[in-house]
C-alpha positions in Angstrom: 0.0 0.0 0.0 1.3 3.6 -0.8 1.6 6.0 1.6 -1.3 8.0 0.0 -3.5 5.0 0.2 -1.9 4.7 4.1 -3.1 8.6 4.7 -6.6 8.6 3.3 -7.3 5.0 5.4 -5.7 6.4 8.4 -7.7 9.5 8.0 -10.9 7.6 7.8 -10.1 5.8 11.4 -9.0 8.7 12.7 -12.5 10.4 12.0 -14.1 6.9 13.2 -12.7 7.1 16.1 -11.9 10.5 17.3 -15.3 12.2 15.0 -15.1 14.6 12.5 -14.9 18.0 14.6 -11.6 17.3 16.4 -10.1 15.9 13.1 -11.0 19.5 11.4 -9.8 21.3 13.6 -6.0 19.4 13.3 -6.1 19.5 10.2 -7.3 23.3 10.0 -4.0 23.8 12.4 -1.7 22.2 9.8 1.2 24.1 9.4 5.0 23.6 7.3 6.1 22.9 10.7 4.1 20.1 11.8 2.7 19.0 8.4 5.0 16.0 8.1 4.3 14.9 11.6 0.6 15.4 11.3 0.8 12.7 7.6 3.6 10.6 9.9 0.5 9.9 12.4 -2.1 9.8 10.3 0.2 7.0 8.2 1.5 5.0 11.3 -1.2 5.4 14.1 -4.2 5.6 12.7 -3.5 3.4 9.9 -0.8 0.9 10.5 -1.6 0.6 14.2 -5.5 1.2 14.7 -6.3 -0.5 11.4 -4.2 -3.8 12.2 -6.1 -7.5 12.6 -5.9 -8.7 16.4 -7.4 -6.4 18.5 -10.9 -4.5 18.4 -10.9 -0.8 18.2 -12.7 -1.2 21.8 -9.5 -3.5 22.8 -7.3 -0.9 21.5 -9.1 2.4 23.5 -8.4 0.3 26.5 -5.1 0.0 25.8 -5.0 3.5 24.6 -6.3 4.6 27.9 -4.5 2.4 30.2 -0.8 3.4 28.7 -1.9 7.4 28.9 -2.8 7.0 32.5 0.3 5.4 33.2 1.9 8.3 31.4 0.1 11.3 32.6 -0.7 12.2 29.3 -4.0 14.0 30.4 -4.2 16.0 27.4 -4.3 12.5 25.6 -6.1 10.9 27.7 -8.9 13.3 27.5 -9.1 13.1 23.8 -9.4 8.8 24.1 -11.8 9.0 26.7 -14.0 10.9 24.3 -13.2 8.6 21.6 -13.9 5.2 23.7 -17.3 6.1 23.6 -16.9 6.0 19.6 -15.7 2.7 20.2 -18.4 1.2 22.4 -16.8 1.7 25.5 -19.0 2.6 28.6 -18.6 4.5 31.7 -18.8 1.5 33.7 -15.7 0.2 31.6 -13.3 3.4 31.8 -14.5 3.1 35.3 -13.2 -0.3 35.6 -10.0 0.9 34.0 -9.2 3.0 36.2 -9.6 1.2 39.3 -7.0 -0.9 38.1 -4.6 1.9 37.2 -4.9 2.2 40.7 -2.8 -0.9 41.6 -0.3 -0.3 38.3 0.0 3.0 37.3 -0.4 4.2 41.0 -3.4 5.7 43.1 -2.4 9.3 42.3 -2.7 9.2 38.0 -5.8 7.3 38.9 -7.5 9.6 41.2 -6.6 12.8 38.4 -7.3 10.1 35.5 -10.7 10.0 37.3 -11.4 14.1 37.7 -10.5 14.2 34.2 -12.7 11.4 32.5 -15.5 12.7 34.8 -14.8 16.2 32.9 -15.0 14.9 29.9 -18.5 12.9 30.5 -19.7 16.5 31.5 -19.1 18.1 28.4 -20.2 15.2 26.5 -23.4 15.3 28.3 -23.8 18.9 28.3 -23.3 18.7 24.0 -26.0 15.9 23.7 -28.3 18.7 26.0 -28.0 20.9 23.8 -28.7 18.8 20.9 
């Protein structure tokens, strides 16, 4: 497969998974600067990675979730909690999740993983309100 072929596939996941409003506005914010990384993702994560046989897109939002925590990569982390849903995770799951965080990553990512998933939920819930 080309690496044209690679972007337009990887674009297509990454609007499946992450929806259409946070892809435009990357892709709006495309500069010279970060153009090549922007494709390099695109390429590589959301098509060589995310589009891979093995693991469910659900399986992979775990995993996605799980490794930011570990990480405190909150800014990350927000955008894949917000995504999971996308990928038929519930609250009860990231819930779940996080509890065990707890016992790997440590109580302290868990406890601001938790503040910021319940954040997100908010603002989820507060868009669907306002229809």
């Amino acid at each position: 497969m080309d690496d044209k072929t690679r972007y337009e596939n990887g674009l297509k996941t990454r609007r499946a998974v992450l929806g259409d409003a946070h892809v435009d506005r990357a892709t709006a914010g495309i500069t010279d600067f970060n153009r090549d990384f922007q494709e390099f993702i695109t390429r590589t994560a959301w098509n060589d990675i995310w589009n891979r046989p093995g693991l469910t897109r659900r399986e992979r939002s775990l995993i996605v979730l799980s490794i930011t925590v570990a990480l405190g990569a909150w800014g990350e982390f927000r955008l894949h909690v917000r995504a999971a849903f996308n990928n038929g995770l519930t609250q009860e799951d990231i819930k779940e999740l996080l509890i065990q965080a707890a016992v790997y990553a440590g109580v302290p990512a868990a406890n601001h993983a938790f503040k910021e998933a319940a954040s997100v939920i908010a603002e989820i819930e507060a868009e669907k309100a306002k229809g």
